[in-house]
C-alpha positions as CSV (number, residue, x, y, z in Angstrom):
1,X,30.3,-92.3,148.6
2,X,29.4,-95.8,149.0
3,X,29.1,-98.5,152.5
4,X,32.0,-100.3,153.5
5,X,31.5,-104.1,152.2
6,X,30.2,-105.4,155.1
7,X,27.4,-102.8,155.6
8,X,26.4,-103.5,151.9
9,X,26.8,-107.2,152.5
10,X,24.3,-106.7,155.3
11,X,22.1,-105.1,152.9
12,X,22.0,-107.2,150.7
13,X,21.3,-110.4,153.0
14,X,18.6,-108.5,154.6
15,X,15.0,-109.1,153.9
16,X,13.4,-106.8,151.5
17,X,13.1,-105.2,148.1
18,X,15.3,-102.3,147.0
19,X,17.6,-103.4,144.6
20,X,21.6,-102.5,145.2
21,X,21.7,-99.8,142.5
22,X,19.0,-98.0,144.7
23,X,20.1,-98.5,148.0
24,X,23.5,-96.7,147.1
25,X,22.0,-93.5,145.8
26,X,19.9,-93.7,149.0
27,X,23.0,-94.2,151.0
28,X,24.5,-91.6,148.8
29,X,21.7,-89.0,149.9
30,X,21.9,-90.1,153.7
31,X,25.5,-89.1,153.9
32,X,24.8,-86.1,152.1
33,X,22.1,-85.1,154.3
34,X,23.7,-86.0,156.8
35,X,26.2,-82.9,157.2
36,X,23.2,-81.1,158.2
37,X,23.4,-82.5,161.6
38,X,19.6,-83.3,161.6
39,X,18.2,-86.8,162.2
40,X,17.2,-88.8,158.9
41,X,13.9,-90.4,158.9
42,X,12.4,-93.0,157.0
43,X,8.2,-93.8,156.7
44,X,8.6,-97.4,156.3
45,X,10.7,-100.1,157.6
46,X,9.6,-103.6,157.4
47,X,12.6,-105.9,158.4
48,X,15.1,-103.3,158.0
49,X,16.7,-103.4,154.7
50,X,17.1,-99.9,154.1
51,X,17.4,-98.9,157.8
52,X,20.6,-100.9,157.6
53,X,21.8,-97.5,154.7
54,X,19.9,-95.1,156.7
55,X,21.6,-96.1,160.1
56,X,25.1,-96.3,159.1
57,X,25.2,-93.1,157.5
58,X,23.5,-91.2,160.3
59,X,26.5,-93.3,162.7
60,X,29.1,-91.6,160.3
61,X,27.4,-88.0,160.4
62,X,26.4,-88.6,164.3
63,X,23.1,-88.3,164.1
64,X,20.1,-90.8,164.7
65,X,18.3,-92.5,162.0
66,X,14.7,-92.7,162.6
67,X,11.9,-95.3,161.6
68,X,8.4,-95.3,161.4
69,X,6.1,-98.4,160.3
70,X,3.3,-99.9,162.5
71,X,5.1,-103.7,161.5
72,X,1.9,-104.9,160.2
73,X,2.8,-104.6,156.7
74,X,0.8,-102.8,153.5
75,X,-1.7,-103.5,151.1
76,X,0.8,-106.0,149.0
77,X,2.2,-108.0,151.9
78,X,-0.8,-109.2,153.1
79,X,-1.9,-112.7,152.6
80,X,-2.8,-114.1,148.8
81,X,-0.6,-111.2,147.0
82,X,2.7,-111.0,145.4
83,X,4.8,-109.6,148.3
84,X,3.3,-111.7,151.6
85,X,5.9,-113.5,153.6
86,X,4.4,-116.4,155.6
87,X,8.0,-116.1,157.5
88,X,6.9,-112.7,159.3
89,X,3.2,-113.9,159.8
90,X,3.1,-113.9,164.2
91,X,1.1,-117.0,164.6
92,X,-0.4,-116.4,167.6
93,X,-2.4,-112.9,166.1
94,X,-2.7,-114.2,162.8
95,X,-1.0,-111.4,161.4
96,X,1.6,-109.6,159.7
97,X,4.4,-108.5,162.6
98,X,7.5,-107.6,161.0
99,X,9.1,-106.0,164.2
100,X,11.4,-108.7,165.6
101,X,12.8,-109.8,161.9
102,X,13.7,-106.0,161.7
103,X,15.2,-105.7,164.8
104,X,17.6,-109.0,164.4
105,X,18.6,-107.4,161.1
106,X,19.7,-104.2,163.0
107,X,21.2,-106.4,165.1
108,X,23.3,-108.5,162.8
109,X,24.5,-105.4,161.1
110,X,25.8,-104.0,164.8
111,X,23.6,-100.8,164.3
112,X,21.2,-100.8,166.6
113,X,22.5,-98.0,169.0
114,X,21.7,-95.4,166.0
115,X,18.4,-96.1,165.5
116,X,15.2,-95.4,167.0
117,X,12.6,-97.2,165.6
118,X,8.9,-96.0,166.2
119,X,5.8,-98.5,165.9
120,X,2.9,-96.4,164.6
121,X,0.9,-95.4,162.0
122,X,2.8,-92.7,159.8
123,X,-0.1,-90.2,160.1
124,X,-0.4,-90.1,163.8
125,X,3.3,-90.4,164.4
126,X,3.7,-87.1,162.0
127,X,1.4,-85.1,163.8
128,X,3.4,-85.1,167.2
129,X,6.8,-84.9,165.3
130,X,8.1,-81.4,166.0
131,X,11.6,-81.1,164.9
132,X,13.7,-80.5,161.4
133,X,14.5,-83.4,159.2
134,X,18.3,-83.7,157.1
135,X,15.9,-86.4,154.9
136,X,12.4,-88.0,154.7
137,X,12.9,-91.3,153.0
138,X,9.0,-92.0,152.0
139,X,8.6,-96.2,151.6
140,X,5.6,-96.9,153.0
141,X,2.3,-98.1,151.8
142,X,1.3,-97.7,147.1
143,X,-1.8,-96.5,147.9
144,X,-3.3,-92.9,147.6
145,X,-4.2,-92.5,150.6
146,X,-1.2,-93.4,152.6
147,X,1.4,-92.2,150.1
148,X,-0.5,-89.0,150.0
149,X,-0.4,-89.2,154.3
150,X,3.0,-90.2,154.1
151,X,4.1,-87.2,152.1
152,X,1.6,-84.5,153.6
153,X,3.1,-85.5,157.6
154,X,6.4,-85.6,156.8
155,X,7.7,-83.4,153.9
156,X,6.8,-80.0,156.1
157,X,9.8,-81.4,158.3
158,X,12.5,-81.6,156.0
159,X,14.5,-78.5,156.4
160,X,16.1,-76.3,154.5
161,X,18.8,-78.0,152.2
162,X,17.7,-81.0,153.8
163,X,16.2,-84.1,151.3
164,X,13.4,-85.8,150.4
165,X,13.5,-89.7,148.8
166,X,10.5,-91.0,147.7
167,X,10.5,-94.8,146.4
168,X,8.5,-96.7,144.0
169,X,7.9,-94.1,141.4
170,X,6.5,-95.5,138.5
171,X,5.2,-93.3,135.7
172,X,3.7,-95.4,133.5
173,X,0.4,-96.0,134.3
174,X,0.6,-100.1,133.9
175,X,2.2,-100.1,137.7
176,X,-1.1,-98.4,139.1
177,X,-0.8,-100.4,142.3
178,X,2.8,-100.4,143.1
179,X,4.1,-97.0,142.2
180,X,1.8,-94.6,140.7
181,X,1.1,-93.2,143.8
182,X,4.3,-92.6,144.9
183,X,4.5,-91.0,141.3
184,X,1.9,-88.7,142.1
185,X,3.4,-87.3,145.2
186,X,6.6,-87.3,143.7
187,X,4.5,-84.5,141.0
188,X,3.1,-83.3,144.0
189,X,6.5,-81.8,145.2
190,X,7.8,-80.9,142.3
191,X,4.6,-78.7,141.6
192,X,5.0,-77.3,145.0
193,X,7.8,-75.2,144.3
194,X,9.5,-76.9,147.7
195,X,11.7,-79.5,146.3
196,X,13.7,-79.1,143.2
197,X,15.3,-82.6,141.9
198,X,18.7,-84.0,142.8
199,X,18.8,-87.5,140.9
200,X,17.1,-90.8,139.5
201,X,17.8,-93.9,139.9
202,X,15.4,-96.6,138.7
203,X,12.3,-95.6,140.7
204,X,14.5,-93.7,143.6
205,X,13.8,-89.7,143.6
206,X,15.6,-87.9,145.7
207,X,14.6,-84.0,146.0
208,X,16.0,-81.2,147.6
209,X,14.2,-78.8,149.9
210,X,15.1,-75.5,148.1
211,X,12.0,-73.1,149.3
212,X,8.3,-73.2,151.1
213,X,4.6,-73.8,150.0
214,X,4.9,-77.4,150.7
């Protein structure tokens, strides 16, 4: 099932990375886990890209897509490497604030009464969570550490049947700092029993929650 033209055209205007091919199998899983009646999170939001996917599918399944991102950016947006934005730099702190970019993009899409966007640091946010998932969509920061916290708060949340995404997986080693992390965790999951596989698409995994031992 793909979005209606103007919900991919909104996509695609949006600020951001994820290529088309992978924002429709992540729209593809929303919907799907979606019919679980559960809200659909994603770890990772910067201006909204993806939430634009996340949202409309939880508005078709009547659910509420979820954000979490503390709007500061990660390790590769910050200023002198290959993913900083001077546009989303607030120039009054001096630093990365992504926030109101995001929430004009929900904005222009007409989707901001099924979301509820969070501003926190994954981690912390996880540990108060206390409810089922439909989907974790893991997008956050390519480090070890964070794609390691991302994936240790929030994959005990998906439910049964529900899914996890992870993006950015990279298995060759040449793409240590953007994706071999992810790729780790991504191993991580499999190895854990948890999650068996549902499909690939360019670095898009998306894993279904088949048993426990997460």
């Amino acid at each position: 099932m793909e979005p209606k033209p103007e919900i991919l055209a909104a996509f695609e205007a949006a600020k951001g990375f994820m290529p088309v091919g992978e924002g429709l199998a992540l729209y593809a899983a929303a919907v799907d886990a979606g019919r679980l009646g559960l809200p659909l999170l994603e770890v990772g939001t910067y201006c909204g890209r993806s939430t634009i996917l996340l949202a409309d599918a939880a508005r078709r399944a009547g659910v509420s897509a979820i954000t979490v991102d503390h709007h500061r950016g990660s390790e590769e947006q910050q200023p002198g490497w290959e993913y900083h934005d001077p546009e989303v730099v607030d120039p009054e702190v001096g630093r990365m604030d992504t926030l109101p970019t995001f929430r004009r993009t929900l904005h222009g899409a007409g989707l901001e009464d099924h979301v509820i966007a969070i501003v926190g640091r994954s981690p912390q946010v996880a540990k108060v969570w206390g409810g089922p998932l439909g989907l974790v969509f893991i997008d956050g920061g390519h480090t070890d550490e964070h794609a390691t916290g991302d994936y240790e708060g929030w994959a005990p949340h998906v439910a049964d049947g529900g899914l996890l995404v992870i993006h950015d997986v990279f298995p060759d080693p040449a793409d240590e700092f953007t994706g071999q992390a992810p790729y780790r965790v991504y191993l991580r999951a499999l190895d854990s029993g948890a999650f068996t596989e549902v499909s690939v698409t360019d670095s898009l995994r998306v894993l279904r929650r088949v048993g426990t031992g997460i």
